[in-house]
matplotlib code that plots the C-alpha trace (Angstrom):
import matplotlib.pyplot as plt

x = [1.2, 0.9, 2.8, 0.5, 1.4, 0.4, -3.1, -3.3, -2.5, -5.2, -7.4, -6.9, -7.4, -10.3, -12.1, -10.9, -12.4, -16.0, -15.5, -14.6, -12.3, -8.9, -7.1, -3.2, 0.3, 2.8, 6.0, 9.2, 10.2, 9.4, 6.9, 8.9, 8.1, 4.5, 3.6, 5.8, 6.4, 4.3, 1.0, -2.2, -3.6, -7.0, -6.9, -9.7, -9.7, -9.9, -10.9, -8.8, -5.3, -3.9, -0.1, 0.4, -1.8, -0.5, -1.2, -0.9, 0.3, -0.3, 2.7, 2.8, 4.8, 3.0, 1.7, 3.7, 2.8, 4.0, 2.9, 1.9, 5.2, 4.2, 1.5, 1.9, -0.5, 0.7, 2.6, 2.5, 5.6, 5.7, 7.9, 8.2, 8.8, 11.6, 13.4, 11.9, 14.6]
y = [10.5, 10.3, 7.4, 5.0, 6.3, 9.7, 8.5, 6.2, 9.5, 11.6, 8.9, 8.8, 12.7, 13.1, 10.0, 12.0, 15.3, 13.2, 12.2, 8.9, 6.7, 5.1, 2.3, 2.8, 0.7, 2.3, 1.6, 3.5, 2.8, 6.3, 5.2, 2.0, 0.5, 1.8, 0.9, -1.7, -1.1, -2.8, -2.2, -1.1, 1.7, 3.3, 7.3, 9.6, 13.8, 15.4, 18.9, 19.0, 16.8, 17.1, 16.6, 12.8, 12.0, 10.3, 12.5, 11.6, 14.6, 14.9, 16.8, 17.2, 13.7, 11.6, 10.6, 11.0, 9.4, 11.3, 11.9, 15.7, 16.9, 20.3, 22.8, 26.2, 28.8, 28.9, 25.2, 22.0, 20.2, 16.7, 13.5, 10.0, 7.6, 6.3, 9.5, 10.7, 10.7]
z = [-10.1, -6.9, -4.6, -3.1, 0.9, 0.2, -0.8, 2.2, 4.1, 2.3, 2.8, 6.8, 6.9, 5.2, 7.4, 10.1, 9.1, 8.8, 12.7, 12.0, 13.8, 11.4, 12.2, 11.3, 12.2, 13.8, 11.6, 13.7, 17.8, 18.7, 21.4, 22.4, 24.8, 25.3, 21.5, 19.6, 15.6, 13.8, 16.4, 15.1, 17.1, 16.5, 16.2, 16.3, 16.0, 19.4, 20.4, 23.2, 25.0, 27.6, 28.8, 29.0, 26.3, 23.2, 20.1, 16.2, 14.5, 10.7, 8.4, 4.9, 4.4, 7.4, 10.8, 14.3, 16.9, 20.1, 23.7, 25.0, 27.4, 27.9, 27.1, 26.8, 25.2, 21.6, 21.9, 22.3, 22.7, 22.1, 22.6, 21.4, 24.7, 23.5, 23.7, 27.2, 29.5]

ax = plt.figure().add_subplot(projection="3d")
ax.plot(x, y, z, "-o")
ax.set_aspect("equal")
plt.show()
């Protein structure tokens, strides 16, 4: 049976394969201080970013909420503000 936050998480993707936008709160302080744990923030999917831009990154066990650092031609590296030095 599957656990009730991987269902939430094939929930989100699929909305956001149909072009739709998904509210989600943000639950670690990897983007402190730009966005507090506990903030809603509204994703949609984007054909392109840009460095600077804050990205949500889906893996096999959740979300990630990062901002683009760098952009090269086969990667993009990412950050959570909170660890930008």
């Amino acid at each position: 049976m599957k656990n009730i936050s991987k269902i939430i998480d094939e929930i989100y993707t699929e909305k956001l394969e149909m072009g739709l936008r998904v509210c989600m709160a943000v639950s670690t302080d990897s983007m402190y201080p730009t966005i507090l744990p506990g903030s809603l923030i509204e994703i949609e999917k984007c054909k392109e970013y840009f460095e600077g831009d804050v990205i949500v990154i889906a893996t096999n066990k959740s979300f990630i909420v990062h901002r683009v650092v760098k952009i090269n031609k086969n990667m993009v590296v990412t950050k959570g503000d909170c660890s930008v030095s």
